[in-house]
Each structure stands twice: as C-alpha cells, then as structure tokens.
N, C-alpha and C positions, 0 to 999 in steps of 0.2 A: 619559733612557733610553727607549730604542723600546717600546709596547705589545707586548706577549707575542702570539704568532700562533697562534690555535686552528685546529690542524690536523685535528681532528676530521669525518669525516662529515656534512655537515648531515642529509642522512635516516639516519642510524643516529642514532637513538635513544638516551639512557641509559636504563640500566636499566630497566623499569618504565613507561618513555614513551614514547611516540609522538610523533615529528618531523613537526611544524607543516603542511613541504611534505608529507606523507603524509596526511595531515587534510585539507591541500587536494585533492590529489589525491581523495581517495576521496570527497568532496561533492560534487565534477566529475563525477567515476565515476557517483555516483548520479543525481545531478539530469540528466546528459545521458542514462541508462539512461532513466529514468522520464519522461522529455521523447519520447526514441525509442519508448517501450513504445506510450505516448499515440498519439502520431500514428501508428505504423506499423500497429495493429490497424484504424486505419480504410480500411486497407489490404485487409482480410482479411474487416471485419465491419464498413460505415458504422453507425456509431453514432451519426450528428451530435444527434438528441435524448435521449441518454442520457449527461449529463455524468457525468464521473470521481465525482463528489461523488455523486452518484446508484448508482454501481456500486459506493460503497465501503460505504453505506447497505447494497445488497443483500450486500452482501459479509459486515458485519456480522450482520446478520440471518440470515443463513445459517450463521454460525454461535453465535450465542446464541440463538435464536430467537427469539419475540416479545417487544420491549421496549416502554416507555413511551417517548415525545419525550424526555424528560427523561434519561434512562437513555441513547437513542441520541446524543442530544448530550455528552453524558459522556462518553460512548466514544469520540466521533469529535472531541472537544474544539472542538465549533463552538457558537453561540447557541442555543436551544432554538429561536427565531423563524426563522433559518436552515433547522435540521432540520426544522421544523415543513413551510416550504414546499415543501423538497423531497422531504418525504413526500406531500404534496397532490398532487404533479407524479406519484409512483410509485402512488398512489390512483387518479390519473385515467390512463393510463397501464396498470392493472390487473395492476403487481406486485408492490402489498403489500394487505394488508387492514387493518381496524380488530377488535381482538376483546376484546370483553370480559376483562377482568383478574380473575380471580378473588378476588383480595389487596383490592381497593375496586371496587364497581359506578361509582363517580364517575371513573374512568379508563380506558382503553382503550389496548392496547396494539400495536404494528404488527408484523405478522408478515408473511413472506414467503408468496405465493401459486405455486400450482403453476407459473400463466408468469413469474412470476419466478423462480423458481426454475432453467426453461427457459435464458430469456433468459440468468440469469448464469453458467447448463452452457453454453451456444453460445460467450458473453464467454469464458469460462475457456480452452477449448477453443481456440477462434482465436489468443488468446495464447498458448497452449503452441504451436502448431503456426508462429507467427512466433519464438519463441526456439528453438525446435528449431531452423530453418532459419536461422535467425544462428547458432546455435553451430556447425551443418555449416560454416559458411565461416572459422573459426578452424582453425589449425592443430590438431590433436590433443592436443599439449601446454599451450595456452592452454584450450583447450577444457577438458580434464582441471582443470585447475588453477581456471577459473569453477568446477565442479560439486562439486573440494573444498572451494569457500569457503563454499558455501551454510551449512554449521551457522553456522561462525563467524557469517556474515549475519543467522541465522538470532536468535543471541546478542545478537548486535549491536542488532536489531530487538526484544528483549522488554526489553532494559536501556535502551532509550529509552525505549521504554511507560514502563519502571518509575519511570525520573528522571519525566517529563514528568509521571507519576501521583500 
C-alpha cells in the first residue's frame, strides 16, 4: 500500500509553530541585516578602529551606566579577559573611564565618558540615517510592513536575552 501524501503547506505552520523554512529564513534575514548594517555605516562613518564588540560595550554602557568587567561581560556573554581588553582599547581610546565603586574601594567600575558618549550619538545617528535611506527604496508596503515588525523584533530580542539568561 502507497505512503499517504502530506499535502500540507510546508511554511504554514500547525498550530502554535513555526515552520522550519521560516526559522530559516528569518536567521538569513538577520545575519545578512546585521552583515549589511556592519559594513554599509562604514559607508556613512569609517569606523575601521572601533570594532562592533567595542560599540556594543558603549552601547551597553550607555544604558546601564557604570559597571564592573565582571558585570560587562555578563551582559555581553563574552570572557571577562575579552572585556577586559577591549575596555583597555576604549581607555586608551578615551571613551570610557575607570571610577571608583562605591559598593567595594577594591573595584572599579567603567563608565561611559562625554566623547564616548559623542562618538556613540554620531554611530547612532549615521545608522539611522543608512536605514532611513534603505527603507526609502522599498516599496511603501514593504516598508510599512518592516516598521510593523519592529515590537514583534523587539519581543523577539528580550526572549532571547531571557533563554540565553
């Protein structure tokens, strides 16, 4: 007797799920987003001494304010010896500082300094004004339909934090 033929959808989903090829797709989506984001700001704003790993550090920092190495590699799920160095690089560099902790004098915590602070308003900046200019060249309704996705994205991005956590 012949195998039964699943005429089903492969991207429609049951219930509750999400189809495989849409998983695929949307990891393409991103990792070729975040590939484009990368290279095309050096477009707008050479940045070749300010790695991404370095911008994510100010990134962080700007919005927790001053933490410990310890703390910043938590965050950013890299080695402490990692973050170490690439705080070294944003020391010498002079857009972070070292400030005393109040919680123990035996630690010291890294805070964002006014040019770095600069530096990651100019980064911000040049990036909005490269997505601006790539969404102008989408249709309206594509367009439309990116700026609906952002909460979902938005969702998306704190319930990874939270597994990864």
């Amino acid at each position: 007797m012949p195998e039964p033929v699943d005429h089903a959808d492969p991207l429609t989903p049951a219930p509750g799920q999400v189809a495989t090829a849409q998983v695929q797709r949307l990891t393409d989506a991103v990792t070729r987003l975040r590939r484009a984001l990368r290279s095309s700001i050096r477009t707008d704003y050479p940045w070749e001494a300010l790695p991404m790993a370095q911008v994510e550090l100010l990134q962080t920092l700007a919005a927790t304010g001053p933490l410990r190495v310890g703390e910043l590699a938590a965050r950013q799920r890299l080695a402490p010896n990692t973050v170490s160095g690439l705080v070294g690089r944003l020391l010498e560099s002079g857009f972070v500082d070292r400030q005393n902790d109040p919680g123990d004098r035996r630690t010291a915590r890294i805070g964002l300094t006014d040019a770095g602070h600069r530096q990651l308003g100019d980064w911000q900046r040049a990036h909005e004004r490269r997505l601006a200019a790539a969404l102008a060249t989408l249709a309206p309704a594509e367009s439309t339909a990116v700026l609906n996705a952002i909460p979902g994205l938005e969702r998306l991005a704190t319930a990874l934090g939270e597994e990864a956590g």
